[in-house]
C-alpha positions as CSV (number, residue, x, y, z in Angstrom):
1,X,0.0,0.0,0.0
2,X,3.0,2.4,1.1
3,X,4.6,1.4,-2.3
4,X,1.4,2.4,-4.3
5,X,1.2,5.6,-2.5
6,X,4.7,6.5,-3.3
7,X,4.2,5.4,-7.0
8,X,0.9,7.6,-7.6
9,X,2.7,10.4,-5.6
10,X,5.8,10.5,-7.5
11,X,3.3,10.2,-10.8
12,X,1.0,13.4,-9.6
13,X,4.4,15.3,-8.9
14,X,5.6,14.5,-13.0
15,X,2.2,15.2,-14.0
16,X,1.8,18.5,-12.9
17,X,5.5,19.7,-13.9
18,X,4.9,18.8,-17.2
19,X,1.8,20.9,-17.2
20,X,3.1,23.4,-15.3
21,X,6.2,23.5,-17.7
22,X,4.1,23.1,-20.9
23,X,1.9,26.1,-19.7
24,X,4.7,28.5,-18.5
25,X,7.3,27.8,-21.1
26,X,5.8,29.7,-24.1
27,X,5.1,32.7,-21.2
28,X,8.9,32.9,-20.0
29,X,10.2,32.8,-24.2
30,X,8.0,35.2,-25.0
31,X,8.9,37.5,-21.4
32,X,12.3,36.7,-22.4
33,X,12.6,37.3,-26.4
34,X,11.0,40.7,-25.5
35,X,14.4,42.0,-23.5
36,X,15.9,40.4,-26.3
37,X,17.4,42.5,-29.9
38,X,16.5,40.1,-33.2
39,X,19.9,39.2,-33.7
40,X,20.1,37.8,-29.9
41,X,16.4,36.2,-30.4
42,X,18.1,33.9,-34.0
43,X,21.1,32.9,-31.6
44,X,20.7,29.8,-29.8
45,X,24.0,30.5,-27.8
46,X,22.1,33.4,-26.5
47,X,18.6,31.6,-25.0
48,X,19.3,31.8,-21.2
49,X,22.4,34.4,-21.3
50,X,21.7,37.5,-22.9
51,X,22.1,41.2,-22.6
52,X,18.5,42.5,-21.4
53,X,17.6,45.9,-23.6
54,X,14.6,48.1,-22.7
55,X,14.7,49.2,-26.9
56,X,11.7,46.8,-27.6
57,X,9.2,47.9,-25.1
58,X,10.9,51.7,-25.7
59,X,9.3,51.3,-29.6
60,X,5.8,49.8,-28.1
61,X,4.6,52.4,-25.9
62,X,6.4,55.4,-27.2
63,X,6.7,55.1,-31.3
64,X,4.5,52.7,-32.1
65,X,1.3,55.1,-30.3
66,X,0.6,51.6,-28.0
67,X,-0.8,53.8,-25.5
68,X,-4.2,54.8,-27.8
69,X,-4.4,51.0,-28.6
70,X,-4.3,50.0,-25.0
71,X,-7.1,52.7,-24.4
72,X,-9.1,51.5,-27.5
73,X,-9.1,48.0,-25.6
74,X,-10.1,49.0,-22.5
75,X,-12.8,51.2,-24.2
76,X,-14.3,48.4,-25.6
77,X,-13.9,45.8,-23.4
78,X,-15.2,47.8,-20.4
79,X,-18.4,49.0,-22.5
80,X,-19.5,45.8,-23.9
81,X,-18.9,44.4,-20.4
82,X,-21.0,46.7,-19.0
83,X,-23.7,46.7,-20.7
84,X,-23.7,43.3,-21.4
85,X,-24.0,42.9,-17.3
86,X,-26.7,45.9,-17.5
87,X,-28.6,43.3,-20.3
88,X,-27.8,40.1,-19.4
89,X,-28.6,39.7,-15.5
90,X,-32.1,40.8,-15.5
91,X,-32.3,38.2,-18.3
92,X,-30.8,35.5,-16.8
93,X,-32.9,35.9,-13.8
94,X,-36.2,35.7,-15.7
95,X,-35.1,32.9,-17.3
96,X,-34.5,30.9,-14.4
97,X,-37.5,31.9,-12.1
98,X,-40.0,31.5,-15.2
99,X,-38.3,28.2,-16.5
100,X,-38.2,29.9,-19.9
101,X,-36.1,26.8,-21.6
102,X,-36.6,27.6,-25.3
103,X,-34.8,31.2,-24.5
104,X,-32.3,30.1,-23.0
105,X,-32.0,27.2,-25.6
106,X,-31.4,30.4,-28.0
107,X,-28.7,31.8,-25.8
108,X,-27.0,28.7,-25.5
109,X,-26.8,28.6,-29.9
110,X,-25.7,31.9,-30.3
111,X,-22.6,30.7,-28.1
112,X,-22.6,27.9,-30.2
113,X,-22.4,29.9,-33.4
114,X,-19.2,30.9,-34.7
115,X,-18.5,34.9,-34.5
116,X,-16.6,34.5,-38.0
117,X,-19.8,33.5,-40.0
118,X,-21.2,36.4,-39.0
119,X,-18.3,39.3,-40.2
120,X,-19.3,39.4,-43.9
121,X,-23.2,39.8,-42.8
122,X,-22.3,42.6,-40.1
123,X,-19.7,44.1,-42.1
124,X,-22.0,44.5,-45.0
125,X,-25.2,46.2,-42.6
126,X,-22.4,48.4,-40.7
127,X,-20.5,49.7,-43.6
128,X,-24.0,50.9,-45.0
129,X,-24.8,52.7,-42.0
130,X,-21.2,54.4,-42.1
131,X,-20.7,52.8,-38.6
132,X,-17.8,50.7,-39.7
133,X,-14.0,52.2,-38.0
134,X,-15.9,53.2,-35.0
135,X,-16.3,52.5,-31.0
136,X,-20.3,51.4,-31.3
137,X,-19.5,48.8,-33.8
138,X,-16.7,47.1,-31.9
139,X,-18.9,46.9,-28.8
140,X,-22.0,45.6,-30.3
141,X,-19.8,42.9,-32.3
142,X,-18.3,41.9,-28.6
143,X,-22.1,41.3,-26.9
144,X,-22.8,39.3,-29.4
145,X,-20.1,36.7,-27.2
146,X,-19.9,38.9,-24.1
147,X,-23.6,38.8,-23.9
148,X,-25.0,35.1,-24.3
149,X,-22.0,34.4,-21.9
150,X,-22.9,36.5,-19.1
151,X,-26.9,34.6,-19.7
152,X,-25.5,31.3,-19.5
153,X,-23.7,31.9,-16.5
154,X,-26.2,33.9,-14.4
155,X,-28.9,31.5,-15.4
156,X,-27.1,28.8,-13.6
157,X,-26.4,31.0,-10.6
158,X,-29.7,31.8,-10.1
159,X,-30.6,28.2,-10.0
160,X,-28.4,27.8,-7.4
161,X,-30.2,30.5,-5.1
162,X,-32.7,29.0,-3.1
163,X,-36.1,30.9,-4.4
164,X,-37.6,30.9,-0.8
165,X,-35.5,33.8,0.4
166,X,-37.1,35.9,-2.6
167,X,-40.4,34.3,-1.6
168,X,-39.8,35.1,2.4
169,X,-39.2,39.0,0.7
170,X,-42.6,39.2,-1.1
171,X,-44.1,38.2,2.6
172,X,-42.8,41.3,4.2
173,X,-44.1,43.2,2.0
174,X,-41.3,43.8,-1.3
175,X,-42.3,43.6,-4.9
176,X,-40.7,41.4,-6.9
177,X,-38.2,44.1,-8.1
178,X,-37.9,44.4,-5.1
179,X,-36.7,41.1,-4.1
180,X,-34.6,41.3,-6.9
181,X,-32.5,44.0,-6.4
182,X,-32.3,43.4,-2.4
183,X,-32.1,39.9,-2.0
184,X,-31.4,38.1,-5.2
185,X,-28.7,40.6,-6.7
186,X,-26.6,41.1,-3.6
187,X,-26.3,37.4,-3.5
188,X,-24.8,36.7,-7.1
189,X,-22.2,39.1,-7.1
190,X,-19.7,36.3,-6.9
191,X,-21.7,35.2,-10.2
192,X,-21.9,38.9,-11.5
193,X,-18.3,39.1,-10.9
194,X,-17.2,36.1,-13.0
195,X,-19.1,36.7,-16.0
196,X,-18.0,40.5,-15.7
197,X,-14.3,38.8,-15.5
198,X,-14.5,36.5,-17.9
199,X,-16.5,39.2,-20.8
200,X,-13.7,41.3,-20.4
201,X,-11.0,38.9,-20.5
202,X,-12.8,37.9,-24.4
203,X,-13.0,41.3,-25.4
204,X,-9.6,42.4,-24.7
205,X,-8.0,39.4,-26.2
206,X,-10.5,39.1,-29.2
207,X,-9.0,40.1,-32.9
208,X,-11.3,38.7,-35.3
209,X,-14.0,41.1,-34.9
210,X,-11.4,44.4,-34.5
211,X,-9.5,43.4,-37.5
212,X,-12.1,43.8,-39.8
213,X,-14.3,46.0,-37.9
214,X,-11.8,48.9,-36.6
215,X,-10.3,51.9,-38.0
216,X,-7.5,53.1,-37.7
217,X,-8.5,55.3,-34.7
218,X,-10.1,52.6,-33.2
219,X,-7.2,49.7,-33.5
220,X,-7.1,47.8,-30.5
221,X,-3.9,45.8,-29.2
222,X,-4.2,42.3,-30.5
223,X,-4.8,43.8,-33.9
224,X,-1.7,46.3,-33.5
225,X,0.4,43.7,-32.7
226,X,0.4,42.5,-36.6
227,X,2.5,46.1,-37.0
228,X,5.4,43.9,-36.4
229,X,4.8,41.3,-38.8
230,X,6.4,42.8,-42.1
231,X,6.0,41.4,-45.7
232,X,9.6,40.3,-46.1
233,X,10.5,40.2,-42.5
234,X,9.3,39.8,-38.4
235,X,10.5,42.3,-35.8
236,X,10.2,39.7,-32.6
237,X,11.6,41.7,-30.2
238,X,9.1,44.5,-31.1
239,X,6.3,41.7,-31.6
240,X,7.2,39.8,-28.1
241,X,7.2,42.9,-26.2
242,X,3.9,43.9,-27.7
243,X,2.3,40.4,-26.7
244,X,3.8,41.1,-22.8
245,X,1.8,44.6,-23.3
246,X,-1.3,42.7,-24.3
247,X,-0.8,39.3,-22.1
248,X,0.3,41.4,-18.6
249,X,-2.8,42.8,-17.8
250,X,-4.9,39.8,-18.6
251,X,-3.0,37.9,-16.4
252,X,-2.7,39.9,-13.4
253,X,-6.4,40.2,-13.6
254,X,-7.1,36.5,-13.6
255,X,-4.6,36.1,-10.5
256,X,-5.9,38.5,-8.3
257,X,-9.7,38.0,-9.1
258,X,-9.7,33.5,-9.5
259,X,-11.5,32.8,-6.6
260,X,-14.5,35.2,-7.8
261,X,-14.2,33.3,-11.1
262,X,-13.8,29.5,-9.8
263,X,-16.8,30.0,-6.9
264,X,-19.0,32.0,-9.9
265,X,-18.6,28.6,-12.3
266,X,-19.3,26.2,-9.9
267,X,-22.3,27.8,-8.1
268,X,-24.8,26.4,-9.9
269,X,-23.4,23.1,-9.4
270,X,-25.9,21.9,-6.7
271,X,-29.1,23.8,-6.4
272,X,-31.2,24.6,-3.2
C-alpha cells in the first residue's frame, strides 16, 4: 500500500511539472525574447544568457502610439462588459425563475455559433450605416459573445439560489423588483463578478472582430500587434514585447480575481 502511495505520488508530482512546464514555457520565451534584440532572439548560444535591452518595449509604448491602442481595448472591453451585465442579468434571472427553456435554448446557440460567420453579414449592414471604423460597432460585435455568456452563467447562478429567500421578501411586503434587487442581486455578485471577469477577459483578447471591424483610430492591441509582422521580415523583439503589453494585464487580472471566477462557475453546481 506504502509502495502504491509513493508510485501515484511520485506520478502526480511528473504530471503537474509537465503541465506546469508546458503552460509557463511559451510565457517565460515570449517574457524573455521581449528584453531580447532580433539578432540575440536567432542565436541559440544566447537563449538563457543574454544582454537584457529596454529598446523593444521603448518602440511599443512610445513610437509605435501603443498607449491609444491600449485605451481602445479597454474602451471596448469595459463598454461591452457593462452593458452586457446591464442586459444580461435581469435576463438570466427571468429565465430561471420562469423556466423559460426555449430562450435560454437560443442563448446557448448563439454561443454555439461561430462569430466569423457572422463578419461578412455585419460588415455589409455596418458599412452601409457608415458605422464601420468606429467604437459602437466594436462593442455591439463583442455582446454578441460577451452577452449570451454573461446569460449562461447567471442562469445557472440563479438556479443555485434558493427561491424561498425571494419568496420570504414578497411576505414582508417587497415587490418582486424588489426582491430582486435586495435579496437576489446582492447574493450573485460572486456570479456577477465572474461573468463580468470572464467578458472582459474575451474582449480584450479578441482580434477577429477588430481586424475587420476597426479603424485606424479605433485599432485595439491584438490587432496592433500585426504592425510587427512585415512582408519580407518579423521584428520579434518588437512583436514579443507587444504580446507582454497585451498578455500582462490579462493575467494579473485572472490572479488577483480566481477565486470570484472558480466560486461563480461552480455555483450552480448543486441547487437549493
Amino acid at each position: 500500500m506504502g509502495r502504491r502511495h509513493t508510485s501515484y505520488s511520485v506520478f502526480r508530482v511528473v504530471a503537474l511539472a509537465v503541465v506546469v512546464v508546458s503552460l509557463l514555457a511559451p510565457l517565460i520565451w515570449m517574457l524573455a525574447a521581449s528584453f531580447k534584440t532580433n539578432v540575440d532572439i536567432y542565436d541559440s548560444s544566447k537563449a538563457v544568457i543574454f544582454s537584457p535591452t529596454l529598446e523593444n518595449y521603448t518602440k511599443v509604448l512610445k513610437q509605435a502610439n501603443y498607449a491609444q491602442y491600449i485605451f481602445n481595448s479597454f474602451w471596448v472591453a469595459f463598454v461591452s462588459t457593462t452593458v452586457s451585465l446591464l442586459i444580461g442579468v435581469p435576463a438570466a434571472y427571468s429565465m430561471s425563475r420562469f423556466s423559460m427553456n426555449r430562450s435560454a435554448l437560443v442563448v446557448l446557440m448563439a454561443r454555439v455559433i461561430p462569430g466569423v460567420s457572422l463578419l461578412v453579414p455585419w460588415y455589409y449592414v455596418f458599412s452601409n450605416l457608415h458605422m464601420v471604423g468606429g467604437y459602437t460597432v466594436l462593442i455591439l460585435s463583442h455582446m454578441f459573445v460577451a452577452l449570451p455568456l454573461v446569460v449562461y452563467i447567471m442562469i445557472g447562478y440563479f438556479d443555485g439560489l434558493p427561491i424561498e429567500l425571494e419568496e420570504s421578501a414578497l411576505v414582508d411586503g417587497l415587490t418582486p423588483i424588489g426582491a430582486f434587487r435586495r435579496i437576489t442581486l446582492p447574493l450573485s455578485v460572486p456570479g456577477i463578478a465572474t461573468a463580468g471577469i470572464l467578458s472582459f477577459i474575451f474582449s480584450w483578447n479578441n482580434f477577429m472582430f477588430a481586424l475587420v471591424l476597426s479603424g485606424a483610430d479605433t485599432k485595439t492591441l491584438p490587432v496592433a500587434i500585426f504592425n510587427f509582422v512585415g512582408y519580407a521580415s518579423i521584428d520579434w523583439g518588437g512583436l514579443m514585447a507587444a504580446a507582454t503589453v497585451v498578455t500582462l494585464p490579462i493575467m494579473v487580472i485572472a490572479l488577483f480575481t480566481q477565486k470570484y471566477i472558480v466560486s461563480g462557475l461552480t455555483a450552480g453546481a448543486t441547487k437549493g
